[in-house]
C-alpha positions as CSV (number, residue, x, y, z in Angstrom):
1,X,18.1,-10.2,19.2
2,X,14.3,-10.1,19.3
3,X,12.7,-7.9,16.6
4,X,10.2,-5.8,18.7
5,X,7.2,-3.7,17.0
6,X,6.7,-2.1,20.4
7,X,8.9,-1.4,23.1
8,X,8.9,-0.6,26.7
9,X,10.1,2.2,28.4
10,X,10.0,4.3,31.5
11,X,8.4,7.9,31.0
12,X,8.1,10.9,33.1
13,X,5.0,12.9,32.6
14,X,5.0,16.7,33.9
15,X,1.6,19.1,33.8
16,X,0.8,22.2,33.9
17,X,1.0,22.7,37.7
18,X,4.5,21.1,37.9
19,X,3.2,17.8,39.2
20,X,5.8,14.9,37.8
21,X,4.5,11.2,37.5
22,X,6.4,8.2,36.3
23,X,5.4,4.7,34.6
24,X,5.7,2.5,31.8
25,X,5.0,3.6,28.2
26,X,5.2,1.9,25.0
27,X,7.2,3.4,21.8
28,X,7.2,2.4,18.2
29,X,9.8,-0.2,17.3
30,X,12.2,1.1,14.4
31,X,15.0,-0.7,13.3
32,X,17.2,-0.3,9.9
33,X,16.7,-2.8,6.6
34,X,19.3,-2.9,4.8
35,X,18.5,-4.4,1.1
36,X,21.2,-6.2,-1.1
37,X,20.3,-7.1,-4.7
38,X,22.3,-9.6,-6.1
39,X,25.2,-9.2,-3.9
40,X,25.2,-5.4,-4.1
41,X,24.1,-2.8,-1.6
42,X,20.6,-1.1,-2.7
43,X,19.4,0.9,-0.3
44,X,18.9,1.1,3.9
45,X,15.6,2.1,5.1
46,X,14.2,2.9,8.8
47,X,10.7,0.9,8.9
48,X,8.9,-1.2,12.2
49,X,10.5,-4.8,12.0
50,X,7.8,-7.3,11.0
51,X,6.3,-8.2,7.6
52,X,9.9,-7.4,5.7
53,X,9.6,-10.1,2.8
54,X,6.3,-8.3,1.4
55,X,8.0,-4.7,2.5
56,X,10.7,-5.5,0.2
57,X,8.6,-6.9,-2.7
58,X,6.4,-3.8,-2.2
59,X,9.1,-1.2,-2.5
60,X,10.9,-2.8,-5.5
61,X,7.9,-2.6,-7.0
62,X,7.7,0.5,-6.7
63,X,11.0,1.3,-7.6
64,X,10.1,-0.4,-10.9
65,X,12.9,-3.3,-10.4
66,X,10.4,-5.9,-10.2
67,X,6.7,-6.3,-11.7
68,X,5.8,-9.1,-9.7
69,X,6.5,-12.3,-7.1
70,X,7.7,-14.5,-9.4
71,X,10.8,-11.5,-10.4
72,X,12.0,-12.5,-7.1
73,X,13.6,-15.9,-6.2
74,X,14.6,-15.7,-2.9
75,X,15.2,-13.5,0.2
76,X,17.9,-14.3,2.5
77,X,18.2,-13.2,6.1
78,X,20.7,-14.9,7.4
79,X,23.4,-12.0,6.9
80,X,22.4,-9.9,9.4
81,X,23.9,-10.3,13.3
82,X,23.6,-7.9,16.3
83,X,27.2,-7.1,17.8
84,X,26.8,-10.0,20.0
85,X,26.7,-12.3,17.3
86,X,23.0,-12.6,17.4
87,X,20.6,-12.8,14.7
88,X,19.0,-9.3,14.1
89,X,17.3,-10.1,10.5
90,X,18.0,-5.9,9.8
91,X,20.0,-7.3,6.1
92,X,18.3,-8.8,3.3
93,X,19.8,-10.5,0.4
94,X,17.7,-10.5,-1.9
95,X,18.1,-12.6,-5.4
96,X,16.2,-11.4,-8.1
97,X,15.5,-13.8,-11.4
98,X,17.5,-13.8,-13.9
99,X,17.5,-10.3,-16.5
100,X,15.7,-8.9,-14.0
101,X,17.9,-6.2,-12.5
102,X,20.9,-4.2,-14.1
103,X,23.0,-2.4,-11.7
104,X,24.4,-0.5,-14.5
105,X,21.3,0.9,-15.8
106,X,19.4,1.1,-12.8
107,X,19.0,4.6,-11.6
108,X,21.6,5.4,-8.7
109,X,20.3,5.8,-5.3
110,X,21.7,6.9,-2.0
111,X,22.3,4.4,0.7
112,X,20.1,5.7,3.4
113,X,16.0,6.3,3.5
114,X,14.5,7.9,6.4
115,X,11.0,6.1,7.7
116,X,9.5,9.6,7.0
117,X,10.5,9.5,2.9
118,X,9.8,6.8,0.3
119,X,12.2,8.5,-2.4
120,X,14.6,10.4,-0.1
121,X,17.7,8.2,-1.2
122,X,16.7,9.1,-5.1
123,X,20.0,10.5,-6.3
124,X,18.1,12.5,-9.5
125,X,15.1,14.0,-9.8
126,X,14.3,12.7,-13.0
127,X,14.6,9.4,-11.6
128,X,11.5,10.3,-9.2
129,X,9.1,9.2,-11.4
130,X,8.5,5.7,-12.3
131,X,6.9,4.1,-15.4
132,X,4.3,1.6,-14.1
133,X,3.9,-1.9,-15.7
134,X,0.4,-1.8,-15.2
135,X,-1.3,1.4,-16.2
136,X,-4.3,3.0,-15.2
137,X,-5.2,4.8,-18.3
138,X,-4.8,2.9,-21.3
139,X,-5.6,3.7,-24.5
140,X,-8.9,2.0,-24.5
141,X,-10.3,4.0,-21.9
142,X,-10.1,7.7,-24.3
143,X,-13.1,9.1,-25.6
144,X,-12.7,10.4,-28.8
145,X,-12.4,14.1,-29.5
146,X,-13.6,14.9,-26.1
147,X,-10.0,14.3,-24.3
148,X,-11.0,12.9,-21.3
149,X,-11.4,9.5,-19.7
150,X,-14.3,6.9,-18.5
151,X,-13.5,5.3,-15.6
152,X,-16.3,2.6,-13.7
153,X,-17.7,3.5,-10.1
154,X,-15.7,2.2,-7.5
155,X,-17.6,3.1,-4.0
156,X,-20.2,4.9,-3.0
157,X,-19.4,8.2,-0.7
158,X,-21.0,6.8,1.8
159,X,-18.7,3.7,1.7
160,X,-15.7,5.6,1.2
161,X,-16.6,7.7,4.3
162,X,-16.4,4.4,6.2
163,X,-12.9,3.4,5.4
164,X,-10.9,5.5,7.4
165,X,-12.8,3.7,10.9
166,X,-12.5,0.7,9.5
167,X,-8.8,1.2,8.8
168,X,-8.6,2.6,11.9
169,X,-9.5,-1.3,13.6
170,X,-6.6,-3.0,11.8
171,X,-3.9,-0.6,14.0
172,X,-2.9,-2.7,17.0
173,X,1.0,-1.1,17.3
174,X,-0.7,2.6,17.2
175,X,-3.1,1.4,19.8
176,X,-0.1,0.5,22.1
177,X,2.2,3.4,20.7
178,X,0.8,6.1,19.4
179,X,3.4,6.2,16.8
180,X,2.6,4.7,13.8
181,X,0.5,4.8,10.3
182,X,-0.9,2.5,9.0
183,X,-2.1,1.3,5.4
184,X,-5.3,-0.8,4.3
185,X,-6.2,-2.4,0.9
186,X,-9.9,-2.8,0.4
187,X,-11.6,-5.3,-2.7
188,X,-14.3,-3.8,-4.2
189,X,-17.4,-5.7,-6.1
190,X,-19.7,-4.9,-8.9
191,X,-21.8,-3.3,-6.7
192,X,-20.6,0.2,-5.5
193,X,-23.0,0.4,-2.1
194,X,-22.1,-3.1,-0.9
195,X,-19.2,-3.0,1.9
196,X,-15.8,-3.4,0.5
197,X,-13.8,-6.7,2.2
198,X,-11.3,-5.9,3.9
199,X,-7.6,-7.5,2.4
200,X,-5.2,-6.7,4.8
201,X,-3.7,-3.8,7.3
202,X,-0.6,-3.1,8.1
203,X,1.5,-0.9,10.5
204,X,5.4,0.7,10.1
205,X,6.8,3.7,11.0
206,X,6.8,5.4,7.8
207,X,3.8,5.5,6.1
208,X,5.9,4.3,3.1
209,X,6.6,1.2,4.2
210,X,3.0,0.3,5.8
211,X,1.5,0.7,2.1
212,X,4.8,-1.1,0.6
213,X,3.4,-3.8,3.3
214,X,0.2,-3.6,2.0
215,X,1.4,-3.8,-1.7
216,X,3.7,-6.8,-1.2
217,X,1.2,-8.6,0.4
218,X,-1.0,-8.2,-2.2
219,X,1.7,-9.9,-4.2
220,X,2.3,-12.7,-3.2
221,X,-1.7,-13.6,-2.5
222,X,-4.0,-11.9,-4.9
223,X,-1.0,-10.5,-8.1
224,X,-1.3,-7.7,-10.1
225,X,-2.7,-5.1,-11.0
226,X,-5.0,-4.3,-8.1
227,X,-7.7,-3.0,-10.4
228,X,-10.6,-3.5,-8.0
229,X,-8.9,-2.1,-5.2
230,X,-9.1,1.0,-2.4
231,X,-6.3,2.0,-0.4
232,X,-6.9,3.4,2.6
233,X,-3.8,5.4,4.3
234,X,-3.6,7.1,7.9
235,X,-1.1,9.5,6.7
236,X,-1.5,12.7,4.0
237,X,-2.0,11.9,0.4
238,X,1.9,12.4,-0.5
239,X,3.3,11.9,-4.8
240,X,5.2,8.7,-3.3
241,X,2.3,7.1,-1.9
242,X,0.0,7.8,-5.3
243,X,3.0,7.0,-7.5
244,X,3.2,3.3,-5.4
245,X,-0.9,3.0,-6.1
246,X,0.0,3.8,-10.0
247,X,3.0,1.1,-10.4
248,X,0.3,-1.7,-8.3
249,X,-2.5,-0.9,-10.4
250,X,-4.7,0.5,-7.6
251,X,-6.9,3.0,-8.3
252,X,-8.1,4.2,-5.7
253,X,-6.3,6.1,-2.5
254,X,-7.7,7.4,0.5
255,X,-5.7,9.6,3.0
256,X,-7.4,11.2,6.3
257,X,-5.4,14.4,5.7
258,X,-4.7,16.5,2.8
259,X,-2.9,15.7,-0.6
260,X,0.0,17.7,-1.7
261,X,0.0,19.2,-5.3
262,X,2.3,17.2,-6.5
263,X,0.3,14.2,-5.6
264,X,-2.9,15.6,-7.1
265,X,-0.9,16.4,-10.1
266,X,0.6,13.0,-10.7
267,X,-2.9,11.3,-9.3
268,X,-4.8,13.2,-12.6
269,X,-1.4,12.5,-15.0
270,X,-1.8,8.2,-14.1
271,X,-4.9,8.0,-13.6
272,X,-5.5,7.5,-10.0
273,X,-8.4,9.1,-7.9
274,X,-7.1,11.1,-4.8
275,X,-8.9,11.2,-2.0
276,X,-8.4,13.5,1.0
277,X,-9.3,15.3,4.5
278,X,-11.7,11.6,4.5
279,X,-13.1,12.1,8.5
280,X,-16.2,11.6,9.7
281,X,-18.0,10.6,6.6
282,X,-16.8,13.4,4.6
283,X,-13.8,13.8,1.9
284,X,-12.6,15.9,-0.8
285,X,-12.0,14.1,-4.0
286,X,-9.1,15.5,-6.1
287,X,-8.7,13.9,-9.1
288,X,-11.2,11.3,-11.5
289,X,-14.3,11.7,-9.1
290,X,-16.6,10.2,-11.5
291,X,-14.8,6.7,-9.5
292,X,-16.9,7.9,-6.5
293,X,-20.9,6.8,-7.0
């Protein structure tokens, strides 16, 4: 079976005066991932078939089972077969190092996640919330007596007004489809007016998985933490995409729509700057501004 990040399909168009055309169209591939750890079931996301190794690195970082690359020894995709017999590569084994994982601890999760939820399948809300291995705040950073922090300038406005466009280049399934978001991680150098390189773009369906994407890439070629980083994101400024900045060590994010409060909230509590509504060369900055030169 041929994994597919666009498909073909026939569409009939209608307007306003009841004409009716028909012709091709392309749609958004979506597919389920089912992820074993160690033999055991974890979880079953929706996401756009392509890039799955550094989507599942990315999301188990995030779900605080694994801290980095070398946490994981090997993912297996040789379990998963269409009806026909096929190869569909929609199961991954995945077997984590040694000590790494505990079932029995772990918090429980349900089976299935929606490509429109990151932490849908969280069976507890207390379990929301992850403790990141690579904080953005430490204790070095406090001023005394004054109770706030100092954080270096990241970008200039003017460079942060850029990113969403240049994002907006890396989207070749959206151009075809329409129908998906898409994620960017940006380097940033000592300078904050000099243009930030470009690391790598991805696309899913779920805006969770194109920044777990993202994330896992980063991985396995740069490691962690992503201190001198930017994410970009096409989507709003939701708590699961901030909280996945926070456990990477990014501290940066940049949506083109608006954050929710909970996002904002958690953004100011770990330490990451929220950017949102960033169009046309204008944003609102949320939390830890003084990132922003």
């Amino acid at each position: 079976m041929q994994m597919r990040k666009a498909v073909r399909a026939r569409v009939y168009k209608f307007d306003a005066t009841g004409e009716i055309s028909a012709g091709p169209d392309s749609l958004a591939g979506e597919e389920p991932l089912e992820i074993q750890l160690n033999g055991e079931q974890y979880t079953v996301t929706m996401r756009t078939a392509g890039h799955d190794v550094e989507l599942i690195a990315g999301y188990l970082l995030s779900e605080a089972v694994v801290t980095s690359m070398d946490d994981i020894d090997e993912v297996n995709f040789s379990a998963g077969l269409a009806p026909d017999g096929s190869r569909n590569y929609n199961v991954a084994q995945v077997r984590l190092a040694p000590g790494i994982w505990k079932p029995e601890t772990a918090p429980a999760r349900n089976v299935y996640t929606s490509s429109s939820c990151g932490i849908c399948g969280t069976a507890a809300a207390d379990a929301v919330t992850k403790t990141s291995a690579f904080p953005l705040i430490p204790a070095a950073f406090h001023v005394e007596d004054q109770g706030e922090y100092e954080f270096p300038q990241l970008l200039s406005a003017a460079r942060i007004g850029e990113l969403p466009d240049r994002l907006r280049q890396t989207q070749e399934i959206f151009d075809k489809t329409g129908g998906v978001h898409a994620a960017a991680l940006f380097a940033v150098g000592d300078d904050p007016n000099a243009e930030p390189e470009l690391l790598v773009g991805r696309e899913d369906v779920g805006r969770h998985n194109a920044v777990d994407k993202v994330i896992g890439w980063a991985m396995a070629n740069r490691g962690l933490p992503l201190r001198s980083t930017v994410l970009q994101v096409s989507a709003r400024a939701s708590f699961e995409l901030v909280q996945k900045c926070a456990m990477a060590g990014i501290p940066m994010m940049s949506a083109v729509s608006a954050p929710s409060a909970m996002a904002v909230d958690y953004g100011k509590d770990v330490g990451v700057s929220v950017i949102g509504f960033n169009r046309k060369g204008k944003f609102n900055a949320y939390s830890y501004p003084e990132r922003v030169a």
